[in-house]
KEMI-217833 format. One record per atom (N, C-alpha, C, O): residue in one letter; atom name; z, x, y. Coordinates in steps of 0.1 Angstrom, whole numbers, plus 5000, padded with zeros to 4 digits. Example, Ala and Ser with C-alpha at 12.3 -4.5 7.8 and 13.67 -1.06 7.14 Angstrom:
# KEMI-217833
a,N,5078,5132,4943
a,CA,5078,5123,4955
a,C,5078,5132,4967
a,O,5085,5142,4967
s,N,5071,5128,4978
s,CA,5071,5137,4989
s,C,5079,5129,5000
s,O,5080,5134,5011
This chain:
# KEMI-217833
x,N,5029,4861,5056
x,CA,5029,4873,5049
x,C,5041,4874,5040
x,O,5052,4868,5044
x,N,5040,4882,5026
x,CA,5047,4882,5017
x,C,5058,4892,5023
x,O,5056,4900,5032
x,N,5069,4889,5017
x,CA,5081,4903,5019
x,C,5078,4918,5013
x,O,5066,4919,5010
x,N,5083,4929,5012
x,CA,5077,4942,5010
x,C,5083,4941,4995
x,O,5095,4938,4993
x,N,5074,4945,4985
x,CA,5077,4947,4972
x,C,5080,4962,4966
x,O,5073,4972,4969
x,N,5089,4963,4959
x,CA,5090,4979,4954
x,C,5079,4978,4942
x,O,5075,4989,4938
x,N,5075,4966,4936
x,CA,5065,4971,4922
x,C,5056,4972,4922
x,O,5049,4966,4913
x,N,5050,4978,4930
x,CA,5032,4980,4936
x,C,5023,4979,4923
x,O,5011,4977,4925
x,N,5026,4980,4911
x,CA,5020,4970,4901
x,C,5014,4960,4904
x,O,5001,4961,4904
x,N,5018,4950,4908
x,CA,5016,4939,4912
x,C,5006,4939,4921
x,O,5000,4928,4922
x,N,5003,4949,4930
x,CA,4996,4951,4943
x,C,4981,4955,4941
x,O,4972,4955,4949
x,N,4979,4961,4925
x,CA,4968,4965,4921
x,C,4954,4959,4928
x,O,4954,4948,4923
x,N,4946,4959,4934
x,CA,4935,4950,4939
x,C,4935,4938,4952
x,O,4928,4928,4954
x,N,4948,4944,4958
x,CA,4953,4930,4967
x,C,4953,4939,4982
x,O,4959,4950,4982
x,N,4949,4935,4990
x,CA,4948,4940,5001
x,C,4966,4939,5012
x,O,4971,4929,5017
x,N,4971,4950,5014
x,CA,4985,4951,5018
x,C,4982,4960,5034
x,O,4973,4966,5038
x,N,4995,4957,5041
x,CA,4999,4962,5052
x,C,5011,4977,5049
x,O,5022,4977,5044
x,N,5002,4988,5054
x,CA,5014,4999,5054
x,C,5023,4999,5064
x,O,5018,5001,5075
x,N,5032,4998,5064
x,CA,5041,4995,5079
x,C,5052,5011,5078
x,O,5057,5018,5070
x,N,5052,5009,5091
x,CA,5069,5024,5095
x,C,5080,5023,5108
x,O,5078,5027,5119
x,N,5093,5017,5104
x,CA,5097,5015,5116
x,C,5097,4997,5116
x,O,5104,4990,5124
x,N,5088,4992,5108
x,CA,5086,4980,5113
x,C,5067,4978,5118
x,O,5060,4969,5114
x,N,5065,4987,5124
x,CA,5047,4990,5128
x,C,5036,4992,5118
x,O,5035,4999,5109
x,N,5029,4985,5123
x,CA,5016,4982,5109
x,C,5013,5001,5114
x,O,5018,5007,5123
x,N,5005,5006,5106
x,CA,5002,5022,5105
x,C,4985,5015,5097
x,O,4975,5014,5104
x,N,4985,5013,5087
x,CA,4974,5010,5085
x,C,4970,4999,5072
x,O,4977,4999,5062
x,N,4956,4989,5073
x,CA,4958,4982,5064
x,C,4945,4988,5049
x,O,4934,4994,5051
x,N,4951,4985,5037
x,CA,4942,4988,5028
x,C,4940,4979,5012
x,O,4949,4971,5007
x,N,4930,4981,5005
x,CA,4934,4976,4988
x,C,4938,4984,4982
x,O,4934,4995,4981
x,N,4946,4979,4978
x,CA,4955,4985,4966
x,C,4946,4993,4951
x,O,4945,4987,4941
x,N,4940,5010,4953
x,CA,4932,5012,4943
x,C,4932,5011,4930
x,O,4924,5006,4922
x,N,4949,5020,4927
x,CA,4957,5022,4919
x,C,4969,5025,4923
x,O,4974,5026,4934
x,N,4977,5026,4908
x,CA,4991,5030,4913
x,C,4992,5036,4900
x,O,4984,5034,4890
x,N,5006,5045,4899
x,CA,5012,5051,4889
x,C,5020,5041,4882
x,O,5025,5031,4886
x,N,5020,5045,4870
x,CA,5031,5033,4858
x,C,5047,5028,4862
x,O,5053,5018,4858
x,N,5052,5041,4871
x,CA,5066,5043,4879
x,C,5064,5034,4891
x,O,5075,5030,4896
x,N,5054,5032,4896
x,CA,5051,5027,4908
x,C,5054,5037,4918
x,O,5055,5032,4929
x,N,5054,5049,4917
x,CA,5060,5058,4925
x,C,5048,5062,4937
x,O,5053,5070,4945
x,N,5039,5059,4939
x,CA,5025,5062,4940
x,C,5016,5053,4936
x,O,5016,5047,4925
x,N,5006,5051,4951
x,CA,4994,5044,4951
x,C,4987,5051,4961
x,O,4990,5060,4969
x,N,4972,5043,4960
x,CA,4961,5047,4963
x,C,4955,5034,4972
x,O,4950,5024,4968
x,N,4957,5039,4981
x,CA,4949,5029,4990
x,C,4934,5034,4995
x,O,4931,5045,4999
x,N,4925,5021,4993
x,CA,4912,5024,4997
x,C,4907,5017,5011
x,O,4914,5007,5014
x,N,4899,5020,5017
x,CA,4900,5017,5033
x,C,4885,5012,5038
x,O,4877,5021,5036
x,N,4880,4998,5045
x,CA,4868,4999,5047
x,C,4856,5012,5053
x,O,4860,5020,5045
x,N,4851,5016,5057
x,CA,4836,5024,5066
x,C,4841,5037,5060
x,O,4843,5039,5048
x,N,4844,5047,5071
x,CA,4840,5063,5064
x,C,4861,5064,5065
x,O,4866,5074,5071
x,N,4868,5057,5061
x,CA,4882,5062,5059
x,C,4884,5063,5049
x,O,4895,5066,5049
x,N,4881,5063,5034
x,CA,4883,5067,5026
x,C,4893,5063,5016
x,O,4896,5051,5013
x,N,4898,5072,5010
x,CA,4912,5064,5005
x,C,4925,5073,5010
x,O,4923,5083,5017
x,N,4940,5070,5005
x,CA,4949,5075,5010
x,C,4960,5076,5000
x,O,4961,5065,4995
x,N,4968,5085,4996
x,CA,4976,5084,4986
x,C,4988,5082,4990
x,O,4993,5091,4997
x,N,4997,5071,4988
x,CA,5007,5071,4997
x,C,5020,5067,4983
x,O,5018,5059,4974
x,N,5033,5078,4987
x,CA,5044,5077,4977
x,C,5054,5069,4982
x,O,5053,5067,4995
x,N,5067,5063,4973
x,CA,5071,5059,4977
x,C,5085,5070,4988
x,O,5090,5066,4998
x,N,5087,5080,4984
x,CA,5094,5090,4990
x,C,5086,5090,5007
x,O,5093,5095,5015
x,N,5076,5085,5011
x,CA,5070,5089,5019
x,C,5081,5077,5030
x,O,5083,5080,5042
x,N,5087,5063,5023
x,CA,5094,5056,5029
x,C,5084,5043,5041
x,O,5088,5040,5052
x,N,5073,5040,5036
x,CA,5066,5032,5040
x,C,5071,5020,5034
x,O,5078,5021,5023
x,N,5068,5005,5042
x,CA,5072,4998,5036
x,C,5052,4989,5034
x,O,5043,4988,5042
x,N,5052,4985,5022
x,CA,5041,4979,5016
x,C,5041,4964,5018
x,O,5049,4959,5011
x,N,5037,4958,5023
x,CA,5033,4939,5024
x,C,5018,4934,5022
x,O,5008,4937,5027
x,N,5023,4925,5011
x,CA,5007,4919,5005
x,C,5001,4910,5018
x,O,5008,4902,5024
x,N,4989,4912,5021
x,CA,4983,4904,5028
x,C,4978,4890,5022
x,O,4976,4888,5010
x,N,4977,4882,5032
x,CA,4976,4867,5028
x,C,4963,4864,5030
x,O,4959,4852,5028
């Protein structure tokens, strides 16, 4: 697994680990993101949906391999 990136740019279409503490919380693809990177959109396999997650929220992001 890659290190946690702050330019969620890069993350556009790539399937990542939301982590808190260190603890996976949940995995998703990367929908979108804002141009700041300040914000993304994670989309989730069966009936979860998607999830809007900021970076203020203090999650750490890791691309899955």
């Amino acid at each position: 697994m890659d290190e946690a990136t702050e330019d969620w740019q890069q993350l556009v279409g790539c399937w990542v680990e939301l982590r808190s503490g260190g603890k996976l919380v949940r995995m998703g693809e990367v929908e979108d993101v804002t141009p700041d990177s300040s914000v993304m959109w994670l989309r989730f396999n069966g009936n979860h949906g998607r999830q809007m997650v900021a970076k203020s929220d203090g999650y750490e992001v890791l691309p899955v391999r």
